[in-house]
C-alpha positions as CSV (number, residue, x, y, z in Angstrom):
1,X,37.5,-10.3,-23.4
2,X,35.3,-12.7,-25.3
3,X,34.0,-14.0,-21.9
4,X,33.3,-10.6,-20.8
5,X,30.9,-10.2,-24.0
6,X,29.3,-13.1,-23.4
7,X,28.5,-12.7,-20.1
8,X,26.7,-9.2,-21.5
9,X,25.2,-10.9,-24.4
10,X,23.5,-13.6,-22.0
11,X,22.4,-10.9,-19.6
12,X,21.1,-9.1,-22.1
13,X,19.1,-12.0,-23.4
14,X,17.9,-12.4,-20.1
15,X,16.6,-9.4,-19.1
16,X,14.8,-9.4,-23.1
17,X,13.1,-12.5,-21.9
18,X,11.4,-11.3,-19.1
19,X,10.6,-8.3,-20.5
20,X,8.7,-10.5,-23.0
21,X,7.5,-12.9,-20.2
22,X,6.0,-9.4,-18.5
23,X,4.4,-8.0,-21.4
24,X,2.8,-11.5,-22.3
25,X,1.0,-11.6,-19.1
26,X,-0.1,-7.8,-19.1
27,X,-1.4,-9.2,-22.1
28,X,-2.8,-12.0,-20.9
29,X,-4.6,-10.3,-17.9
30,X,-6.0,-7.4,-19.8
31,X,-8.1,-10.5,-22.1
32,X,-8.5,-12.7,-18.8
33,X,-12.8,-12.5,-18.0
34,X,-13.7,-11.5,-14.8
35,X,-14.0,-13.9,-12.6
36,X,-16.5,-12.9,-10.0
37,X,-15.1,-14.5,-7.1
38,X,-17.8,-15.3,-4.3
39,X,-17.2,-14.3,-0.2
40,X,-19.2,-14.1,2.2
41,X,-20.6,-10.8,3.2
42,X,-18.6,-11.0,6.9
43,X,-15.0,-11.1,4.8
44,X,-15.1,-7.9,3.3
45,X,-14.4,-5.6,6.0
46,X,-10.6,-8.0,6.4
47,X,-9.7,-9.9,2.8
48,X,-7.0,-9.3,1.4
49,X,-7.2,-8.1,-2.2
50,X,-4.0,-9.1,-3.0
51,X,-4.5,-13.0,-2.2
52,X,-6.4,-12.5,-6.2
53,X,-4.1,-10.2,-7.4
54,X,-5.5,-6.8,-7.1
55,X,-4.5,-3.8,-5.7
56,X,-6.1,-1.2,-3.2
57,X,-6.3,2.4,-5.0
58,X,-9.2,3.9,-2.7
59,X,-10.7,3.0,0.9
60,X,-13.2,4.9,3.3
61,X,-14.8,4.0,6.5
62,X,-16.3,1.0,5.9
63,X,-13.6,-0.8,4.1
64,X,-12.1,-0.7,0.0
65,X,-13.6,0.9,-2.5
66,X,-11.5,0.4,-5.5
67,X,-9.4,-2.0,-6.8
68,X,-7.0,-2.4,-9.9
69,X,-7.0,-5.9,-11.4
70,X,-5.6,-6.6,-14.6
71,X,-5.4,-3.2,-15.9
72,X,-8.7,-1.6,-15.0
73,X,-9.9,-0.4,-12.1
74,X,-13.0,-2.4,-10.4
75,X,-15.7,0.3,-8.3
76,X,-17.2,-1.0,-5.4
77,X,-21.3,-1.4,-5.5
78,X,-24.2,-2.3,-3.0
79,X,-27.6,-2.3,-4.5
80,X,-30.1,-1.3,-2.0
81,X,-33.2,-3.9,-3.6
82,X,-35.2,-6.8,-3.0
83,X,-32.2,-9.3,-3.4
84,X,-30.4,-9.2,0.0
85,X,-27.3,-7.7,1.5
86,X,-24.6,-7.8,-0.7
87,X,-21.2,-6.0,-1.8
88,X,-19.7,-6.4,-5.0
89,X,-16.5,-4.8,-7.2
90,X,-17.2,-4.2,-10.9
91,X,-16.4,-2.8,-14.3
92,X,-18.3,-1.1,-17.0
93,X,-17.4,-3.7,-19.8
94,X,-18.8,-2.4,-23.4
95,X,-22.8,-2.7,-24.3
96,X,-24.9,-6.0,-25.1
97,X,-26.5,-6.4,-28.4
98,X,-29.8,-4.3,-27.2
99,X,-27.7,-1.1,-26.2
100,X,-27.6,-1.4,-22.6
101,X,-24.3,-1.4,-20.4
102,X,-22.7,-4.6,-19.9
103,X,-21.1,-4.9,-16.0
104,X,-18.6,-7.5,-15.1
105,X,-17.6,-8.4,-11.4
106,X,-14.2,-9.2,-10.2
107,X,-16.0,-10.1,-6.8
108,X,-19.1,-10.6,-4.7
109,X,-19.1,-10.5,-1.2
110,X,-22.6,-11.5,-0.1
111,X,-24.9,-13.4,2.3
112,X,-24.2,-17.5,1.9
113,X,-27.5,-19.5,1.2
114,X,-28.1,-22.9,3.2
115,X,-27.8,-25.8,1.7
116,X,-30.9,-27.1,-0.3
117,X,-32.8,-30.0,1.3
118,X,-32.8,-33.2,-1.3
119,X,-35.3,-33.6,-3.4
120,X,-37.5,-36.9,-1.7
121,X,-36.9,-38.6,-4.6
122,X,-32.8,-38.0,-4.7
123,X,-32.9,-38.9,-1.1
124,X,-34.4,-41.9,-1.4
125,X,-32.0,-43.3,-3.8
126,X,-28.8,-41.8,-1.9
127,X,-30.8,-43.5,1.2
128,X,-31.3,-46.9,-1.2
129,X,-27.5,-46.7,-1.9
130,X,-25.2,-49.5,-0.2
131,X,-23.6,-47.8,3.0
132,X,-19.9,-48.3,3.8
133,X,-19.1,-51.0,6.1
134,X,-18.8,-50.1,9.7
135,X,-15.4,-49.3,10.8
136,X,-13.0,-52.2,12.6
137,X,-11.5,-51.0,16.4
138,X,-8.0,-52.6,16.8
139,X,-9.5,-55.4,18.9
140,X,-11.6,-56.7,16.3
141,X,-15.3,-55.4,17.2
142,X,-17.0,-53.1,15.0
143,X,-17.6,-50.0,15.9
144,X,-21.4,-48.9,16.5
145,X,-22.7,-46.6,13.5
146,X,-26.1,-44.7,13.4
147,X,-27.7,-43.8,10.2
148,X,-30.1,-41.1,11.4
149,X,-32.8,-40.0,8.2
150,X,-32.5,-36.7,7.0
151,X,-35.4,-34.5,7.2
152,X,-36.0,-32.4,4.4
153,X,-35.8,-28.7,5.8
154,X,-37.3,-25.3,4.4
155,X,-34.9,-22.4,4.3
156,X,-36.8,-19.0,4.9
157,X,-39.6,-18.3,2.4
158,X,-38.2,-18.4,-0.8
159,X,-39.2,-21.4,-3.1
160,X,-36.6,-21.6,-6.1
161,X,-37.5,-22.6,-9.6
162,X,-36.3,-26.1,-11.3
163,X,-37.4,-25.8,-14.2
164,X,-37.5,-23.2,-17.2
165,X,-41.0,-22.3,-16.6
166,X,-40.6,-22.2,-13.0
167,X,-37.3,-19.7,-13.6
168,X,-39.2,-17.3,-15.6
169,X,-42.6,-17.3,-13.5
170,X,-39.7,-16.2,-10.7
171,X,-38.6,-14.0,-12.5
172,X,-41.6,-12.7,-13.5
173,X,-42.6,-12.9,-9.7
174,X,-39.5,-10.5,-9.1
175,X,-40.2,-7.7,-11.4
176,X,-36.8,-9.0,-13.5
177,X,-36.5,-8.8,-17.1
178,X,-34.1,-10.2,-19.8
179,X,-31.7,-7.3,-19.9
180,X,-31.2,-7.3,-16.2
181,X,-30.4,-10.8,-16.1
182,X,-28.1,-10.0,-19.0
183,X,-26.3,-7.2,-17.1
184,X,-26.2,-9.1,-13.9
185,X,-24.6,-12.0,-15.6
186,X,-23.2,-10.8,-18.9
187,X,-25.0,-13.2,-20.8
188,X,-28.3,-14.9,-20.7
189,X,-29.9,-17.4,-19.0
190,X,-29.6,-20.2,-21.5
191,X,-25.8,-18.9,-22.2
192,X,-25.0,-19.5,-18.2
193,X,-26.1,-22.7,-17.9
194,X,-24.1,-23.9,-21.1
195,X,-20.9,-22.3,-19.5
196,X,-21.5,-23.5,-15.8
197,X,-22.2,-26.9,-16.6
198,X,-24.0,-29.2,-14.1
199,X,-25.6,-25.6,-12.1
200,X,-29.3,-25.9,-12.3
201,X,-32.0,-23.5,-12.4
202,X,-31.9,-23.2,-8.9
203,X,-28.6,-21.8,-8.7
204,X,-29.3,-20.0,-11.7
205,X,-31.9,-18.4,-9.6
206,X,-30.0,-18.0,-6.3
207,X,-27.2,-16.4,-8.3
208,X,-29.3,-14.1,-9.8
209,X,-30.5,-13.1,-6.2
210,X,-27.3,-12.3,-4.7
211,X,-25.7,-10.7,-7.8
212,X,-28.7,-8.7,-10.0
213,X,-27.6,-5.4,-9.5
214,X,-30.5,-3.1,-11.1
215,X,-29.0,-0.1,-9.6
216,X,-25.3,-0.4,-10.6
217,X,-24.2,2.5,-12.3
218,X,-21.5,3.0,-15.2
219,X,-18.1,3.5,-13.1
């Protein structure tokens, strides 16, 4: 008889623990930030949702349209503007401190940017840098390796700031003001940079490009 209770006892302990365990990460979700996941446009008609934990509540002909992630449910947006093609889920997420709604994004699906040519002065170091020996065959001789420059290249028309007058002449340049960059990023410029260290100006910029959603609406 004694065994038999505590069998019960530990089961019942068990199944309070989990119950705790469950309402600690309900907990933990509903205070997670979004995290704005980055895809490329061409993903969105197949990824899975539930590879980050959300669930599908609505679809129509061209794919999702809402998703529930961590208790709230995340509306699918596409600006029609001057920053490119792009598809995005997000969440009305309280008002800044000048009284304009604050979005968040659980994800962006949008167009990838090419890689920036180096700087000539960056490349000249990288190119000044000692080079790896040349690799050994099994018979002794060295293999031949070519070290063929790289040629800085230009990537459509856009010229992206590096600097902080350079970032707001382009924003300027854009028609973009402070409270859109705050709603497209939830915080400002200075703020990003402090929580995404080692990101630059220019991807500051290009983020701001594929993300700046002037016409997102309150969901």
């Amino acid at each position: 008889m004694n065994d038999d209770k505590s069998i019960q006892l530990q089961a019942a302990t068990v199944a309070a623990l989990n119950r705790i365990a469950s309402a600690l990460e309900a907990i933990a979700l509903a205070k997670a930030p979004a995290p704005n996941f980055v895809r490329s446009i061409a993903e969105y008609a197949t990824f899975e949702f539930e590879s980050i934990g959300a669930k599908i509540v609505g679809r129509d002909r061209h794919g999702v349209t809402a998703v529930e992630w961590a208790g709230y449910q995340w509306t699918r947006r596409s600006p029609s503007n001057k920053f490119g093609s792009a598809i995005w889920f997000s969440r009305a997420a309280g008002k800044d401190e000048a009284g304009n709604v604050r979005y968040v994004r659980l994800i962006t699906f949008r167009e990838m940017t090419e890689p920036e040519p180096l700087p000539g002065k960056v490349a000249a170091q990288v190119e000044a840098a000692p080079k790896l020996a040349a690799p050994v065959q099994s018979n002794g001789n060295k293999l031949s390796v070519t070290y063929e420059p790289v040629e800085p290249e230009t990537y459509g028309e856009e010229t992206w700031p590096t600097t902080a007058p350079q970032f707001i002449d382009w924003l300027a340049s854009k028609h973009v003001s402070g409270g859109e960059v705050n709603k497209a990023l939830g915080v400002d410029a200075k703020q990003w940079l402090k929580l995404n260290p080692g990101k630059t100006y220019t991807d500051l910029a290009q983020t701001l490009a594929a993300t700046l959603a002037p016409d997102d609406v309150p969901a």
